[in-house]
C-alpha positions in Angstrom: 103.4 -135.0 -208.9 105.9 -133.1 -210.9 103.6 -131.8 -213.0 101.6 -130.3 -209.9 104.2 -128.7 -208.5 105.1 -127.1 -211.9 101.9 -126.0 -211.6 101.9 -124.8 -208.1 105.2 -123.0 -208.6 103.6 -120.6 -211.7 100.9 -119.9 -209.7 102.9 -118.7 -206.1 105.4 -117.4 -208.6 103.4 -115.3 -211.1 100.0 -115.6 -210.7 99.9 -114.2 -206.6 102.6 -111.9 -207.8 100.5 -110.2 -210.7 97.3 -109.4 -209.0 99.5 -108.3 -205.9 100.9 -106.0 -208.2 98.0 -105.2 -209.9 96.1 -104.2 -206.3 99.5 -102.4 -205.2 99.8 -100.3 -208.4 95.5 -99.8 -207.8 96.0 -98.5 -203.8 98.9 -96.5 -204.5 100.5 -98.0 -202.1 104.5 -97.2 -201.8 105.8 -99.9 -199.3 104.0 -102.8 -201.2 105.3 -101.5 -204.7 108.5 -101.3 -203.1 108.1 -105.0 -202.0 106.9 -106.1 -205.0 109.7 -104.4 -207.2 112.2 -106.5 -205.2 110.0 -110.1 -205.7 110.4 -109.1 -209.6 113.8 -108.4 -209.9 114.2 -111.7 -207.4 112.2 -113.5 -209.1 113.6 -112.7 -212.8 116.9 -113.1 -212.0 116.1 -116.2 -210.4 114.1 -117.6 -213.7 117.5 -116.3 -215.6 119.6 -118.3 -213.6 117.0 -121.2 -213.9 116.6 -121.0 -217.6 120.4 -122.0 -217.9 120.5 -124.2 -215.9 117.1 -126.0 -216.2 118.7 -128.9 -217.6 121.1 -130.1 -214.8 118.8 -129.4 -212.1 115.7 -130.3 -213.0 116.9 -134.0 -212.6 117.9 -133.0 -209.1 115.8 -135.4 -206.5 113.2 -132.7 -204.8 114.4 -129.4 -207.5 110.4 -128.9 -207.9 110.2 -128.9 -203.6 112.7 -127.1 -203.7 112.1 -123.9 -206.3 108.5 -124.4 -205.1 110.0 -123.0 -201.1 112.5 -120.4 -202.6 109.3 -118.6 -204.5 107.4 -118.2 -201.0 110.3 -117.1 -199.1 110.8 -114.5 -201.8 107.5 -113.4 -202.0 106.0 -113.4 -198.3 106.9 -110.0 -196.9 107.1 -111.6 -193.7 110.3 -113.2 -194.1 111.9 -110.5 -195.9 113.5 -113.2 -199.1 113.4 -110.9 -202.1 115.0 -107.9 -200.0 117.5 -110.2 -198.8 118.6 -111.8 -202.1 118.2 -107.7 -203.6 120.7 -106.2 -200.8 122.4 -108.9 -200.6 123.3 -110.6 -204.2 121.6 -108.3 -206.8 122.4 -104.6 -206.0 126.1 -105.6 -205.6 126.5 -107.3 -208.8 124.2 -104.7 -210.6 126.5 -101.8 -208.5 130.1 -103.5 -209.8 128.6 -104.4 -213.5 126.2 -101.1 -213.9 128.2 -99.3 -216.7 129.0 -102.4 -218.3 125.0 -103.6 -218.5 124.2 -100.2 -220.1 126.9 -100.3 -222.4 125.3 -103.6 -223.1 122.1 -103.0 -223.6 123.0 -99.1 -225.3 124.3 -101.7 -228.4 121.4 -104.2 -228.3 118.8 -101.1 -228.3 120.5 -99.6 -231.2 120.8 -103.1 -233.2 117.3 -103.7 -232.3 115.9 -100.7 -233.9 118.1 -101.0 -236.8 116.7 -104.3 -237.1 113.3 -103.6 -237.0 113.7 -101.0 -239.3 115.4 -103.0 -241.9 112.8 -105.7 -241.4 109.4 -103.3 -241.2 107.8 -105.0 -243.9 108.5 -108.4 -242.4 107.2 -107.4 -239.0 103.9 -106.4 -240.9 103.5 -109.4 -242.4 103.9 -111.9 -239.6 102.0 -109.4 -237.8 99.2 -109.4 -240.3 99.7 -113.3 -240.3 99.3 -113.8 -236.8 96.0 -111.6 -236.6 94.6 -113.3 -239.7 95.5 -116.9 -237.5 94.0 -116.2 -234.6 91.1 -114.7 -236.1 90.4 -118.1 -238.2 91.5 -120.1 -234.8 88.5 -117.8 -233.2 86.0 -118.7 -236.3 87.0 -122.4 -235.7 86.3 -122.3 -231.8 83.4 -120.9 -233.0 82.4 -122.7 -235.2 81.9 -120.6 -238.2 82.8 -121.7 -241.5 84.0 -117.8 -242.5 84.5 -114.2 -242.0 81.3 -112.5 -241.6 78.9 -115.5 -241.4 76.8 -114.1 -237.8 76.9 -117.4 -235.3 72.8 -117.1 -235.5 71.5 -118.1 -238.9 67.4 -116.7 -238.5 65.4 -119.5 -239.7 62.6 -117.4 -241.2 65.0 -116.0 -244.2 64.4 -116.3 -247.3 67.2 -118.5 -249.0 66.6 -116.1 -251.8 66.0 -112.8 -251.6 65.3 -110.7 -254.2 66.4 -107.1 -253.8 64.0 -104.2 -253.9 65.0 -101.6 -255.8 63.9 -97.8 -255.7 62.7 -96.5 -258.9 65.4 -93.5 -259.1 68.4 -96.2 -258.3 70.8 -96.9 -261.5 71.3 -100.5 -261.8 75.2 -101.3 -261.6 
């Protein structure tokens, strides 16, 4: 039952959301960007708030119920829940704590890219390790033993071929 809901609440809570989004961004149109904006800025301060204190409440009788209502009150534009909670929790805290945030976030941007430039050769290598996994996780769902084997093996090839060479062609 849990698990459902779980389920149920990432789907209401992201899923709708993105292609919402998606068909928003795709009209053009203003008022339902505008609407949207507000769910994500709802709905990430929310999953903040949640993250921290996923632990206690998560053994709350009905929490599931619960978080699975507050995400369709924030996202139906009928009841107005993510405008409500942006007017009136979110733009007064971010209006009172504005300066600090981007003082913040000014010294975790500029530690960030000294960190990533300090580490570039490390950032190549798990990146190059992570393309090399998932490539062999694709051969394995594929069921190819390696790189460059084709997934159709013709049957009328001869297992050994000789080469044909042209007269004028050096032999390396």
């Amino acid at each position: 039952m849990i698990l459902t809901l779980c389920w149920y609440s990432c789907a209401v809570g992201i899923g709708l959301p993105v292609y919402s989004t998606y068909r928003a961004i795709e009209k053009k149109d203003q008022d339902e960007k505008e609407r949207l904006l507000l769910y994500w800025a709802a709905y990430g301060s929310f999953s903040i708030v949640e993250s921290f204190a996923d632990k206690l409440v998560s053994s709350v009788p009905l929490y599931y119920h619960a978080k699975f209502a507050i995400l369709i009150w924030l996202q139906f534009p009928s009841n107005g829940g993510s405008k409500h909670v942006y007017r009136r929790y979110l733009r007064p805290f971010f209006q009172k704590h504005q300066a600090k945030i981007d003082r913040i976030l000014n010294i975790l941007s500029k530690e960030l890219t000294k960190f990533v430039s300090n580490h570039e050769d490390e950032i190549r290598f798990v990146e190059n390790m992570a393309i090399r996994g998932a490539t062999t996780a694709n051969y394995i769902v594929n069921g190819l033993d390696q790189p460059g084997q084709s997934e159709e093996v013709s049957v009328t090839e001869d297992p050994n071929p000789t080469p044909t060479e042209e007269p004028d062609t050096p032999r390396s």
